[in-house]
Each structure stands twice: as structure tokens, then as C-alpha cells.
C-alpha positions in Angstrom: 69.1 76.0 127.8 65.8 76.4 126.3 64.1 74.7 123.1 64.2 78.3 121.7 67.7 79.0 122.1 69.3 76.0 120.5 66.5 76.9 117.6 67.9 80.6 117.7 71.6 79.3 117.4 70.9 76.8 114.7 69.0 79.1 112.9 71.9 81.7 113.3 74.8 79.2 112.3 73.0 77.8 109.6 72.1 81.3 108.4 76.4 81.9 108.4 77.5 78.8 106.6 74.7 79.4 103.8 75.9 82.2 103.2 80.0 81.6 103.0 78.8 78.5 100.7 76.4 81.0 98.4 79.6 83.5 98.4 81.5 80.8 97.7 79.7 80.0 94.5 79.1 83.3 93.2 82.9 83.7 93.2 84.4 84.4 89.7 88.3 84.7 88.4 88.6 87.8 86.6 89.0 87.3 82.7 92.0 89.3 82.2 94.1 89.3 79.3 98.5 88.7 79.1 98.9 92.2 78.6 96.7 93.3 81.7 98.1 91.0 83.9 101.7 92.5 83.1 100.6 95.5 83.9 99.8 94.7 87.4 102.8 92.6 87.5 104.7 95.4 85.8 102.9 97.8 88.8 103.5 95.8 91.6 107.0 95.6 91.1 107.1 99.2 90.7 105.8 99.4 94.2 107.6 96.7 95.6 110.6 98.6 94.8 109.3 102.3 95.9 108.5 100.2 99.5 112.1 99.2 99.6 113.7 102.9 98.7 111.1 104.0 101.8 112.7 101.2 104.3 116.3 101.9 103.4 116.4 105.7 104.3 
């Protein structure tokens, strides 16, 4: 192959991997208090358990 190519395909996967490693970075947890997260708890086994009614008939 070419000079230009394997300059085109380093420029490409370098290009990729920056930026998973930037998204990486920039990723945050959520600050989220006791009584939110047992809401979503509390709502995902509400869910969970509407899914399962659905499957059985």
C-alpha cells in the first residue's frame, strides 16, 4: 500500500481511540440521592413484574 494510506488509517484509528478515551473522561456518575435511587429501584420492580404478568398469559 501506499505512504498515504497507512497515514489515512493511522490518522483514522487514532482519530477513534481519542475519542473513546476523551468520552471516557468526560464520563460522570449521576449524583442521586437514597430516595431517588428507590424510586427507580421501586420502578423497575414495578416493571419487572408487569413483564412477567405479559409472559405468563
Amino acid at each position: 500500500m501506499p505512504w498515504y494510506v497507512w497515514l489515512i488509517l493511522i490518522v483514522v484509528f487514532g482519530s477513534v481511540i481519542g475519542s473513546l478515551l476523551l468520552l471516557r473522561d468526560s464520563a460522570k456518575k449521576l449524583p442521586l440521592s437514597e430516595e431517588q435511587l428507590e424510586r427507580i429501584r421501586q420502578r423497575n420492580a414495578e416493571l419487572d413484574a408487569k413483564e412477567k404478568q405479559e409472559k405468563e398469559k
